[in-house]
C-alpha positions in Angstrom: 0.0 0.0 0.0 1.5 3.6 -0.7 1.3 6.0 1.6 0.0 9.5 1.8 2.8 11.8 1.0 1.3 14.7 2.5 -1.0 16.1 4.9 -3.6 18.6 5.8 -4.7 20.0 9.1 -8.5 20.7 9.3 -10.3 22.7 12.3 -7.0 24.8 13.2 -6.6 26.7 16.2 -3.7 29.3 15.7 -2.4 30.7 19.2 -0.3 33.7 17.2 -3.0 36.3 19.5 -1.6 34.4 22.5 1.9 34.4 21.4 1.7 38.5 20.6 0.7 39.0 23.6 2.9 37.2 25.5 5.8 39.2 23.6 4.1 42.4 24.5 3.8 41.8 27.7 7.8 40.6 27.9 8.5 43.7 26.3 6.6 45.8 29.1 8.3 43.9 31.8 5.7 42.0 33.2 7.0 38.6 32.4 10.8 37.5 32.9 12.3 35.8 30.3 13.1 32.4 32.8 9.5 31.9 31.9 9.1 32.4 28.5 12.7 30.4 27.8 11.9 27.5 29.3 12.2 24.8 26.9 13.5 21.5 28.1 16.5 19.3 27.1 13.5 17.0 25.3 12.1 19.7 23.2 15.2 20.8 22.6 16.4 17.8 21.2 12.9 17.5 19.2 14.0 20.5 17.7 17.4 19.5 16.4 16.4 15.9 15.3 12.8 16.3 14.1 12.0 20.1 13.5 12.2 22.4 10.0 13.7 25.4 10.2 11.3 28.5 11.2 11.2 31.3 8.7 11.0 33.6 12.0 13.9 34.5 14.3 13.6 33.9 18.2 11.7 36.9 19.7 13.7 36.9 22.7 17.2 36.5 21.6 17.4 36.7 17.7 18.7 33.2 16.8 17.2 30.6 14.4 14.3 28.8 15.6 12.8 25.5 14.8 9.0 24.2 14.2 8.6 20.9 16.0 5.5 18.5 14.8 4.2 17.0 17.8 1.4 14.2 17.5 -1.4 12.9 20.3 -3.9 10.4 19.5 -5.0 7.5 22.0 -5.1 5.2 19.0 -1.4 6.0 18.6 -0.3 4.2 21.9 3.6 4.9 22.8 3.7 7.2 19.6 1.8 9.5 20.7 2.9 12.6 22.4 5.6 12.4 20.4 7.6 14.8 18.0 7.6 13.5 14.6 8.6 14.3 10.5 5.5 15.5 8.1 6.6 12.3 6.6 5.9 10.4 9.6 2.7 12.5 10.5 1.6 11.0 6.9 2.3 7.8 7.7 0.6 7.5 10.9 -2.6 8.8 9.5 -2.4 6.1 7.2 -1.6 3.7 9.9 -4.6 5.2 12.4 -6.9 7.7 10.8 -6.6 11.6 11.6 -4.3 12.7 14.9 -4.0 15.8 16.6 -0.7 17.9 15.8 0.3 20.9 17.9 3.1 22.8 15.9 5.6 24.5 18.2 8.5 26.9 17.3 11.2 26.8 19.5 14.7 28.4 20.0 17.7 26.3 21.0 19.7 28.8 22.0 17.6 30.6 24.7 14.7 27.9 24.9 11.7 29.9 23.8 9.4 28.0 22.5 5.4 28.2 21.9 2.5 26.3 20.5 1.5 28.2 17.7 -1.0 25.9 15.9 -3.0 23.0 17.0 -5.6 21.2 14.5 -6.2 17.6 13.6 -4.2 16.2 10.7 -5.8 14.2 7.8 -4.6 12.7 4.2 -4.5 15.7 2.0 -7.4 13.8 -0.4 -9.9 13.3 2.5 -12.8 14.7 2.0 -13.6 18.0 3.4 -15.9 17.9 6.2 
């Protein structure tokens, strides 16, 4: 069987508003950064071995950023919660049907990182519903 070689995500939820706020409010001094920078050695390491370059720069500290692919589904099992490839995103929703994927962006430098969409992934030719 060949596999879907590309995705789509259906009923997004972008948290960009969240994330411009957050920044703002940085900015104005009402958050310190040890908050904001808080990425872990694990998300840092999703980063390096499973994210895509961002086109944006960190907000924080200027460097390149990264845009993990995380996956949750219960009918994933142990895969799920999980960083993973578009490629491997594909073949799981061949494998299981349509998963959630949260997108994150992530600096390794400074360890900022936010979700900035969520929406549940399905085989680019699925219908539209």
């Amino acid at each position: 069987m060949l596999s879907a070689t590309t995705f789509r995500l259906t009923h997004e939820i972008s948290h960009e508003w969240l994330r411009r706020t957050t920044l703002r409010d940085y900015h104005a001094g009402r958050i310190p950064r040890e908050q904001l920078c808080d990425a872990d050695f694990l998300l840092k390491a999703a980063a390096k071995y499973h994210g895509v370059e961002s086109p944006r720069r960190c907000p924080i500290c200027e460097s390149d950023m990264h845009d993990v692919l995380w996956v949750h589904s219960d009918n994933l099992g142990r895969k799920s919660n999980t960083a993973r490839s578009a490629e491997e995103i594909a073949l799981l929703i061949d494998e299981v049907g349509p998963i959630t994927v949260h997108r994150v962006e992530v600096c390794r430098s400074c360890g900022w990182n936010h979700l900035l969409v969520e929406g549940i992934a399905v085989a680019e030719d699925a219908p539209v519903t």
